[in-house]
C-alpha positions in Angstrom: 6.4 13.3 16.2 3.1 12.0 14.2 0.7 14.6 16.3 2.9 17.7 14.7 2.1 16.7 11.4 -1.4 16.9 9.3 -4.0 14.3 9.8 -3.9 12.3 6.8 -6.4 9.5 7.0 -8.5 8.3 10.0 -11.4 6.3 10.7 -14.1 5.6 13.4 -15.7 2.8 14.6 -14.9 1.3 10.9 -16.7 -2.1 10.4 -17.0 -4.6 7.7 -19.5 -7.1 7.3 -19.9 -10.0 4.8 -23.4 -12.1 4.3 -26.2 -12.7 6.2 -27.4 -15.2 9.6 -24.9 -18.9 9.5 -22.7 -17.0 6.9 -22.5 -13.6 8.2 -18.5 -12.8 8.8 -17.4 -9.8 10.6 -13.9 -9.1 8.0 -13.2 -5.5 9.9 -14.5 -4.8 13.2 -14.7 -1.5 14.7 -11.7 -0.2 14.1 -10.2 3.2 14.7 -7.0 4.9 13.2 -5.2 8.3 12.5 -2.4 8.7 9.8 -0.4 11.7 9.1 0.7 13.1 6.2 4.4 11.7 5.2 3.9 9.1 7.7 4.9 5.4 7.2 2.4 2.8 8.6 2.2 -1.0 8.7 -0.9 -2.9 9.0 0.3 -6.4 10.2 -1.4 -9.9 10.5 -1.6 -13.2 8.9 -3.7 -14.6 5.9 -7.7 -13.8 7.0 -6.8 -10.9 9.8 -8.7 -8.5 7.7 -6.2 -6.0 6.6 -6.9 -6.5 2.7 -10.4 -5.8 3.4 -9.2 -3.0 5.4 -7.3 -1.6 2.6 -10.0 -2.1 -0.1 -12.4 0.3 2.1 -9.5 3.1 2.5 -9.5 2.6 -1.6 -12.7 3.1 -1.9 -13.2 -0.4 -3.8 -15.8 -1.5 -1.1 -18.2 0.4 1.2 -18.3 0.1 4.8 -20.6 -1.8 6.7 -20.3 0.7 9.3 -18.4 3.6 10.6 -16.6 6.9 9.3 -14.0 7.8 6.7 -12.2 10.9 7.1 -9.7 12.1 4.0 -7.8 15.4 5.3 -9.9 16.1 8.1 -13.4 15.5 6.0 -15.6 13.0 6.3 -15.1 11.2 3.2 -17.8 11.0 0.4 -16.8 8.7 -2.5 -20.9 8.4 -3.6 -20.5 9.8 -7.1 -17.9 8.8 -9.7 -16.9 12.4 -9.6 -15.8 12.6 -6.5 -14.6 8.7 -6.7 -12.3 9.5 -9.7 -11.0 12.6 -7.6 -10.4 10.7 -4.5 -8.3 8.7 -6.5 -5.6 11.5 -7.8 -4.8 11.4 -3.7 -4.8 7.4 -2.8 -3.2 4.8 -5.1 -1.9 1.1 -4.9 0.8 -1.2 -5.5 -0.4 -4.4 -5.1 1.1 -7.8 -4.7 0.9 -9.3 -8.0 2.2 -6.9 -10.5 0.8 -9.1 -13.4 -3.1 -8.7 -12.5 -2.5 -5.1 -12.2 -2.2 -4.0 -16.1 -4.6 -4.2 -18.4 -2.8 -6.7 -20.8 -4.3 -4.7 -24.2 -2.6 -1.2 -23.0 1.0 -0.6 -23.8 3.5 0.6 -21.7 3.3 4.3 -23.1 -0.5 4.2 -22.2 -0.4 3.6 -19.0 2.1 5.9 -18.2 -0.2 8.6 -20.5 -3.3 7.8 -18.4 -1.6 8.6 -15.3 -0.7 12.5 -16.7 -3.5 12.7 -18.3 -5.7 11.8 -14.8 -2.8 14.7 -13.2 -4.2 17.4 -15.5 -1.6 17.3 -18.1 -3.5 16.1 -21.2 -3.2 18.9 -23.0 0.9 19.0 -22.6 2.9 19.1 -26.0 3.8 15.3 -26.4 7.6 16.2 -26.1 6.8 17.4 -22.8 5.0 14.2 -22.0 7.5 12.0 -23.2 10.2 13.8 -21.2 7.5 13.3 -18.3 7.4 9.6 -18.7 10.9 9.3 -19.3 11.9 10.7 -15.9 9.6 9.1 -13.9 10.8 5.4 -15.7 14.6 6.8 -15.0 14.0 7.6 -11.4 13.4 3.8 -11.2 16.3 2.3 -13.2 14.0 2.0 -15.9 14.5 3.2 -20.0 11.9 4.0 -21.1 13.2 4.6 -25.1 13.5 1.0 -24.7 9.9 0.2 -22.9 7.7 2.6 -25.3 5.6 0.3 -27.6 5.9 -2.8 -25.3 3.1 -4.2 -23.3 3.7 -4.8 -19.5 3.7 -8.7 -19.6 6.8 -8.6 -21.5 8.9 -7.6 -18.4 10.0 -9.1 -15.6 8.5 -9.2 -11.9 10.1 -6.8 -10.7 10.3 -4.8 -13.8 6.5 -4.4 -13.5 6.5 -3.1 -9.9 9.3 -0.7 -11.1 6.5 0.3 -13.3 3.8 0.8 -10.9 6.3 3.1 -8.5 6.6 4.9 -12.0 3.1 5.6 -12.3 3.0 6.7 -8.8 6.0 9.1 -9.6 4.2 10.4 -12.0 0.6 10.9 -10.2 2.1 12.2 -7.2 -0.7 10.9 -4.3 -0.9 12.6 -1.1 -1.6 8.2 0.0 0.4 5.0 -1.4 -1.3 2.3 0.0 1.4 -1.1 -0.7 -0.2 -4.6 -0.3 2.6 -7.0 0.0 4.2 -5.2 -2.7 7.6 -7.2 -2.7 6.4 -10.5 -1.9 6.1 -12.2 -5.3 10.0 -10.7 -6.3 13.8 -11.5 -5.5 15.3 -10.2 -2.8 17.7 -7.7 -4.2 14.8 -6.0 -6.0 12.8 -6.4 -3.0 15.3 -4.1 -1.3 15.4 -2.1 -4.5 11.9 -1.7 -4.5 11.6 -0.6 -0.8 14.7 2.1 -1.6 12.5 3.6 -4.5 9.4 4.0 -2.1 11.4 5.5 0.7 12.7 8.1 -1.9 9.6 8.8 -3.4 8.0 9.7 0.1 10.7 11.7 1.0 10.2 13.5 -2.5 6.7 14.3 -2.3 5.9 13.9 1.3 3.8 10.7 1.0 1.8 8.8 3.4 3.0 5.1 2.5 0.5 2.1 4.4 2.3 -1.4 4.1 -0.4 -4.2 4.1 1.8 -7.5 5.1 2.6 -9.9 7.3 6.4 -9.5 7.5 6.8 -7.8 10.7 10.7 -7.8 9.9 9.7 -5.0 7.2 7.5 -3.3 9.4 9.5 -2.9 11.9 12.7 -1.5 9.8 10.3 1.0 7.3 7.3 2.2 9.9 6.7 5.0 12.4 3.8 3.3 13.3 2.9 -0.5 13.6 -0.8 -1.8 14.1 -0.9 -5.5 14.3 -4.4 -6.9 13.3 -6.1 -9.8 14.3 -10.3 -11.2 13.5 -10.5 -7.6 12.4 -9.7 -6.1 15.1 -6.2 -4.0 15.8 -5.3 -5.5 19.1 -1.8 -3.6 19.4 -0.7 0.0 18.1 2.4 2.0 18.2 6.2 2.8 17.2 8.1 -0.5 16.2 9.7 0.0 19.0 7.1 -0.4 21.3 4.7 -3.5 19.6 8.0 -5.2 18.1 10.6 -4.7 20.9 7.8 -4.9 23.8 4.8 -6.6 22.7 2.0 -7.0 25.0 -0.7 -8.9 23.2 0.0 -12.9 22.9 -0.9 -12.6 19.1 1.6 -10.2 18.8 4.3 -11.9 20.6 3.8 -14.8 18.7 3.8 -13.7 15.1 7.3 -12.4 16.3 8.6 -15.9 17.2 7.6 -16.8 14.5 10.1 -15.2 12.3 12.9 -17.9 11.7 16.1 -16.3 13.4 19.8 -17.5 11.8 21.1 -17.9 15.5 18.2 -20.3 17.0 17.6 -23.6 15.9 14.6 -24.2 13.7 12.1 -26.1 15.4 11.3 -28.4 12.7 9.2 -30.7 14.6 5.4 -29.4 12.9 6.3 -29.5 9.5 4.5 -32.6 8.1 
């Protein structure tokens, strides 16, 4: 289904590499990958595996040690801000703690400006730009009459990831790359949350990347799983085929390791 579609994002040989001799540390290691456009992929693995390191290159935060980029079929070259700021309009994040991702001096209406303004629209009539903002704060149960002069740290959790799928709304990227975005919020508006980002890449035919480690979510949201381990991906494919029928031992075992209501819990390591 995935080969129809238009390449997205891919990478060769993609390495990371941190320090020098005793504390050199490999973080990404020669990886390889090919998204396509409207897909939804899940990087799995636990704490240290390498995926947030991963994700910071596709952002562009950090450089890779080695290896190729490609954004829509072109090697990617993010060497000037120019072409870093333009990058950018295509790739965005929601990241896991919604409260280290505003700038606590910007308001509400600021942030939401910034993101038209980086779309092309700064020159809109500011009725247009407020009926702008106030559909993309409606399409996530958000009002934004009653937002506009607040700053971000005076909602909720889960109010402030509403937020960030807002901006997203609102700047449209061809690439929403999630890290653990629900993991810090309540169930029901984990489910909430998870709904809106569906909806959104159904709307605009986004490629969504889940960084986690649940493999209960990548399994229910993903057309493609890669489970990542010292860097490395060391299984790739449908959910059906790494989460039903896993053939690496790392996978299998971050699978049984998700608590199931019908087994008993082995209790016996916890200290």
């Amino acid at each position: 289904m995935a080969e129809k579609r238009k390449l997205c994002l891919s990478a060769k040989g993609l390495t990371k590499v941190f320090g020098f001799g005793k504390t050199r540390t490999v973080a990404v290691d020669n990886v390889d990958f090919s998204f396509y456009e409207g897909e939804v992929i899940s990087i799995v693995g636990e704490s240290g595996s390498g995926k947030t390191t991963l994700s910071k290159m596709l952002l562009g935060l950090i450089n890779e040690t080695e290896g190729e980029i490609f954004f829509l079929g072109q090697k990617r070259d993010i060497r000037s801000q120019r072409n870093k700021q333009e990058y950018w309009k295509n790739i965005q994040a929601i990241f896991q703690d919604p409260f280290s991702s505003y700038n606590i001096f910007n308001k509400i209406d600021s942030v939401l400006l910034d993101c038209i303004k980086m779309r092309g629209g700064g020159n809109l009539p500011k009725e247009k730009k407020i009926e702008m903002m106030r559909e993309a704060c409606s399409f996530v149960n958000l009002k934004f009459d009653e937002l506009t002069n607040k700053y971000p740290f005076e909602l909720s959790g889960g109010q402030m990831q509403r937020l960030m799928i807002a901006r997203i709304f609102l700047l449209k990227p061809k690439i929403l790359l999630a890290d653990e975005p629900t993991s810090m919020i309540d169930a029901c508006s984990r489910a909430t949350i998870l709904d809106m980002l569906m909806e959104l890449r159904k709307e605009i035919g986004m490629t969504v990347i889940f960084i986690t480690h649940d493999i209960g979510l990548a399994y229910y949201v993903s057309d493609s799983v890669y489970i990542m381990e010292h860097g490395k991906f060391v299984e790739s494919g449908t959910p059906d085929e790494v989460i039903l029928h896993p053939k690496q031992p790392y996978t299998k075992r971050l699978i049984n390791d998700v608590p199931k209501i019908y087994e008993e819990w082995d209790l016996s390591t916890v200290g």
